[in-house]
N, C-alpha and C positions, 0 to 999 in steps of 0.2 A: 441444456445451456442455463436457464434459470437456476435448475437447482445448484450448480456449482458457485453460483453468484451467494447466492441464498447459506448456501455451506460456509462457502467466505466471510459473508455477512455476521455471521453467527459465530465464526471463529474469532472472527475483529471485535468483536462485542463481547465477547470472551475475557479477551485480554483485558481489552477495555475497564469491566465489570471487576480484576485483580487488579486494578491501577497500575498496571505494567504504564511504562511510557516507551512509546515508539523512538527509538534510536536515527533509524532508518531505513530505507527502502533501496534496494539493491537489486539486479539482474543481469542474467548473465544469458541473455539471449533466448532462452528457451523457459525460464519460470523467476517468478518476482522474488525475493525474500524479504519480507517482514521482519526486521531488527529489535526485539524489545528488553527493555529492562526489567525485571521482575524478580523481585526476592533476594538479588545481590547475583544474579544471573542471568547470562544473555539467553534469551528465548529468541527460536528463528521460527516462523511459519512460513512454507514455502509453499508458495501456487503457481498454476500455469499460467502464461499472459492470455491467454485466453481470456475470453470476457473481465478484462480488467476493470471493476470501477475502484472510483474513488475513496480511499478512505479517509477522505477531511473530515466529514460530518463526527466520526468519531474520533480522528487524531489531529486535530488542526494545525499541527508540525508538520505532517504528512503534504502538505499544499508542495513545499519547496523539493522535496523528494520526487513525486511524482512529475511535476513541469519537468524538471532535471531528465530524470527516465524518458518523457514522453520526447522530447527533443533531442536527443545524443541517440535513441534506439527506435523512436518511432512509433512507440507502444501507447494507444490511445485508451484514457482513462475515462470511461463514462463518468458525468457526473460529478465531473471537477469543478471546481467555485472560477478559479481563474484559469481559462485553456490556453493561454496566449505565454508566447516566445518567453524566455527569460531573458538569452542572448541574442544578439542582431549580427 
């Protein structure tokens, strides 16, 4: 379970590290997909919801994606800045 976190971690810092910018965050019930722009190309990274944390700390557009996911799907993001509702 770590290391898949750890995997992730490294894949996000990846991007990160090419200045890709995060597009969006997407899921389709069974794996996340990571949206990026890079090079005049969309790059997708796709993982399982499994151990999902947050990718704020590296993509701080990421904050509104995630809330979004975690409430319309239920999918709980360790390690998010703001865990609270967006809609009432």
């Amino acid at each position: 379970m770590r290391a898949s976190y750890l995997v992730l971690m490294k894949e996000l810092a990846d991007f990160k590290e090419k200045e890709a910018r995060l597009i969006t965050i997407s899921f389709d019930g069974e794996k996340l997909y990571y949206h990026f722009y890079l090079n005049g190309r969309i790059e997708t990274l796709e993982r399982p919801k499994l151990n999902a944390k947050s990718a704020c700390k590296l993509f701080p557009n990421a904050e509104f994606y995630e809330r979004e996911i975690a409430e319309k799907h239920k999918v709980n993001f360790r390690g998010h800045p703001k865990p609270k509702k967006l809609f009432t």
